[in-house]
Structure formats: C-alpha cells, structure tokens
C-alpha positions, 0 to 999 in steps of 0.5 A: 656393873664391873669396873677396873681394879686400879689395884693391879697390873696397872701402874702408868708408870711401868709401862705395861699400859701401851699396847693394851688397847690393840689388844682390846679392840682385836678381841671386842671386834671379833678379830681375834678371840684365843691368845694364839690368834692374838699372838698372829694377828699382831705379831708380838710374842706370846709373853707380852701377849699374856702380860698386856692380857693380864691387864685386861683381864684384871680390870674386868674389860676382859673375860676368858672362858672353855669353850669350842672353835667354830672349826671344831676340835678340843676346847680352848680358852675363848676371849670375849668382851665382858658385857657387863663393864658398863652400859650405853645409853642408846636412843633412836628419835622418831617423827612423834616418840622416840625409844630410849634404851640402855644396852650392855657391852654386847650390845644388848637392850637391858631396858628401854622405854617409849617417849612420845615427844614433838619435833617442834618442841626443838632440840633442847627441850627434846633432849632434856625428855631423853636425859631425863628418861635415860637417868630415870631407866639406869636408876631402875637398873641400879647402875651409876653413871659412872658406869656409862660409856657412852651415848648414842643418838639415830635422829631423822635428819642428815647428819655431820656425823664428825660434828655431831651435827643435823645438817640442812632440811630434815623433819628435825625443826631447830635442829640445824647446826645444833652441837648434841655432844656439846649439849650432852657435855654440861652432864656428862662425861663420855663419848657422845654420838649422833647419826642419821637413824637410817645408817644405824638400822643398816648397822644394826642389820649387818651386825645382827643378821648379815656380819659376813656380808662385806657389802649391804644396803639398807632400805628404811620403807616407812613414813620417809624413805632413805637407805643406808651403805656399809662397804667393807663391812663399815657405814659409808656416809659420803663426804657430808653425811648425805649418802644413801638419801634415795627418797629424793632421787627424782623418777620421772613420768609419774606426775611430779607429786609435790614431795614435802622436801619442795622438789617434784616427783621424788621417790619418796612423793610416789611411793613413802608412807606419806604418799600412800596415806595422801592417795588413800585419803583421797579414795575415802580411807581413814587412815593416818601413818604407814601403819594404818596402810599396811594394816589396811592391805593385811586385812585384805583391801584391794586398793591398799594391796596395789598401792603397795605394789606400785609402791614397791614398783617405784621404790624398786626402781631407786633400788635399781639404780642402787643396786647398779652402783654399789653392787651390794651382796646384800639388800634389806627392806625394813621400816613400817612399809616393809611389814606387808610383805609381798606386796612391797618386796615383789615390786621391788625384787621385779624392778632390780632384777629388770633393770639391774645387770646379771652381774650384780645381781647374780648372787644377790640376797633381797630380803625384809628385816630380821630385826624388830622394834628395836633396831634403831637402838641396837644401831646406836649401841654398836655405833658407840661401843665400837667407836669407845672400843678404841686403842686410845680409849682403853688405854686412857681407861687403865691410866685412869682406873 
C-alpha cells in the first residue's frame, strides 16, 4: 500500500494545505481528471492548481499519467485516484452469510470470503465474526491497519443511515437502536458506515453499469423484496431511511396473504421469495430459498414458470406506481428472483408499460443486473470511499501525514 510522504509539501503551518482536498474530491469523482479542467471547474489560477496538485501527488493520493480524452485528439496527462493508497473493509450482510471483502480505492474486490452467520446470534457477536474475518483477509494481503480507511456495512433492515443505526422491524433480531460505528470504534479508527444492502446494490449498479443515468431504481427481487432510488445520480433515502420499501405496499384483490412484517396482502407476501417457496410447498415441491425456485423453472416446471410470471405481474404492479412517481431513465431488476430471466421481467415490463403513462415511459430502459455476486460489497466500497473522499478529510490526512 501507498501512504503519504510526511516529508514533502506538507507543512501545516505554511498554509499550502487548504484547498487540497476540493481538488481531491474533483479529481476522485471524476469531475475533473486534467489540470486544465481543474483550473475551469474551480476557477482558481493554474499555479495554485499545480501547487495544491504537488501535494497530492507527493503524498501518493494522487497519480498522474499519458493518456486519451474520450473526445479524441493528442494525449494528455490524465489525474486519477491512486487505488493503492488504502483499503476498504466492505461487508454485505445476508439472511444466513454474510460476504466479507477488502477492496482498493477504485473500488475493486482484492479479496473476499463467504461467512455463514445467524441473525439471531445478535449484533455483536455477528460483528465480532466479520472483525475477525476481515483482520484475517487484510493479513493475507499483507496490509496493516494503518492502511484502512474505512468500513462499510449493507445490513437487511432500514437504516438511520446518519446514526448508523437499524431502525424498527427487520429480519435483523437485536439490532434496533444498535450503534455499529460505536462498536467498531473500540478498534478501529476510521470512518465506519452501515446502510440498507438494497440502496447499495442500486449504488453499486449505477456506478458500474449506469453512471450517466441521472435517475435509477433498483429493484432487489430475492427472499424479501425492496428497492433502491438514486435521483441526481445520489441514494435517496426519505427523511428516516425508509424510501424504497416497495415489498410492504399493499396490492389488494390477491387474498391478503399473511406477509411476515404482520400486514395483509403486501408485495412481498404474493410475490418475494418466501412467498413463491410457501406455494410450491404447498403443491408437493422440495424447495427452501429463492434459488431453488429459480433453479426449479430453469429446468423447465410449468408451475414454477408461472409462478414466477404472476410473480412478476405483482411485483410490476409496485413498479408501476414507482415508476409513475420517480420517473426514472432507469430500472434494474436484480436479487435471487431476477436470475429467471423472462419469466420475472416480462411480468413486470407488462405491468409498467400498462399502467404507467407514455411520458414516463417513453425512454424508459428496464433491465436485469449486470453485477454478479459481488455487488452488495462494491455497494459498501463506493459508499465509504466517496463518503472518506471528502475536502475535510483529505486535508486532516495531509495535517497528519
């Protein structure tokens, strides 16, 4: 790993310090990336661009190199963030394992391994699995601690994502009102972040497939169903963390199933995982999670197919409503569920393109994921990398050395 040179071009007291950290976050964001464009978006004059540059490219934050404008023309020096300058211990919580990964500055996975955990087992002792687990994969990697900065954390439940706090029911037994970055502060130093796993697969969505979509939403199809919304190309979250909860919206005229929250008739009753399991069973099929449903109707059952196709139908119907109210340029079916194919996505294609206007849907794109497994913590990388990648932060970094 890089680590800033104390020795260089950073003495707090002259000065040369502020200002650093604007520059940081325009070049680790992709707002600008040459020094021409750095001197236009911030109006400052092209020395104290270089000077503020020489900091950063001394403390290895910063790297420059040859390279081509997407508009064409000669080479020119391009800025980037150097990956390498430290590491991000990102996690992404299931109903029965968890992923634990470390990831670069880009973000990308260096190494990541499977947990098998009980959400009973409460918080602490869940998070003392994952501590020890994540100390364990930076050791492989031969990287200190010193090298982290930060941790990120996509948990099942609602979240207080300003507490960093699980907020109310969830699957998430003992979790309510749980502080995770006060726990994680007994040991360790640096910014620690927890937010609902379905607003961070629609982050890492965006990020990775769709980062010219001003607006995307993000529907996780698996055991549970929720969505996620990024408006302006940031999460939306609503005032208390509880945006995008689409699998408790209730669809009347189906039965009213029992849904596991206590309500009748929610989405997520007629048509999550869960649901699809409980009716199979119920026809004489061995199946026990999303995936043996999906595996069921890929090796060609009838009953399987068509569940997944009303499924889809319901679930459609949610997206609809969505769809009227967010006009999003883009919709991203992901989670267990999604991995059908057709018989999900045609169901809910049908359903918004029925009861949605021609407005809204117009230019509408509605496809399946393009990331695979590791998508919940690529989620929690951006989330803590963007979130550390702040004016503030860099500039308290340099200070520190």
């Amino acid at each position: 790993m890089l680590h800033v040179d104390s020795r260089r071009g950073t003495d707090p007291g002259s000065g040369s310090i502020a200002g650093c950290g604007l520059i940081a976050k325009m070049v680790g964001s992709g707002r600008a990336n040459t020094r021409g464009a750095l001197v236009q978006a911030t109006g400052l004059s092209r020395s104290t661009v270089s000077q503020r540059l020489d900091i950063l490219l001394d403390a290895q934050l910063l790297y420059e190199t040859l390279g081509r404008m997407e508009s064409g023309g000669r080479p020119t020096k391009v800025l980037a963030l150097n990956p390498e300058f430290g590491v991000v211990i990102a996690v992404d919580v299931g109903e029965d394992h968890a992923r634990v990964a470390i990831s670069d500055l880009r973000p990308q996975v260096l190494i990541e391994r499977a947990v098998e955990l009980r959400l009973t087992d409460g918080p602490e002792r869940i998070l003392g699995q994952i501590t020890d687990h994540a100390l364990g994969l930076l050791a492989e990697l031969g990287c200190a601690t010193s090298s982290l900065v930060g941790i990120g954390l996509a948990l099942p439940a609602p979240v207080d994502f300003a507490r960093g706090q699980v907020v109310g029911f969830s699957v998430l037994s003992g979790w309510d009102g749980f502080d995770v970055p006060g726990w994680f502060a007994q040991q360790f130093d640096v910014l620690v972040l927890a937010e609902n796993d379905v607003n961070l697969l629609a982050l890492a969505e965006h990020r990775q497939a769709w980062p010219d979509a001003d607006s995307l939403f993000f529907v996780k199809a698996g055991t549970g169903i929720g969505s996620g919304i990024l408006t302006g190309g940031d999460l939306y979250r609503g005032s208390q963390g509880a945006a995008g909860d689409i699998g408790h919206m209730r669809l009347d005229g189906h039965g009213d199933p029992l849904c596991r929250c206590g309500n009748l008739g929610c989405v997520e009753a007629l048509a999550a995982g869960w649901a699809l399991v409980r009716d199979l069973k119920l026809s004489g099929f061995a199946v026990e999670t999303a995936a043996d449903v999906v595996t069921l109707a890929m090796a060609g059952e009838p009953e399987a197919i068509q569940r997944l196709r009303t499924a889809g139908r319901m679930l459609g119907r949610a997206v609809a409503q969505a769809t009227s109210l967010l006009n999003p340029a883009v919709i991203v079916l992901g989670g267990a569920l999604s991995r059908s194919g057709d018989p999900l996505l045609a169901g809910v294609r049908e359903m918004v393109y029925q009861r949605s206007l021609p407005l809204a849907t117009r230019d509408l794109v509605i496809a399946t994921t393009a990331l695979a497994k590791d998508a919940g913590v690529l989620g929690a990388a951006h989330l803590v990398v963007e979130n550390w990648l702040q004016p503030e932060t860099i500039e308290r970094l340099l200070v520190a050395g």
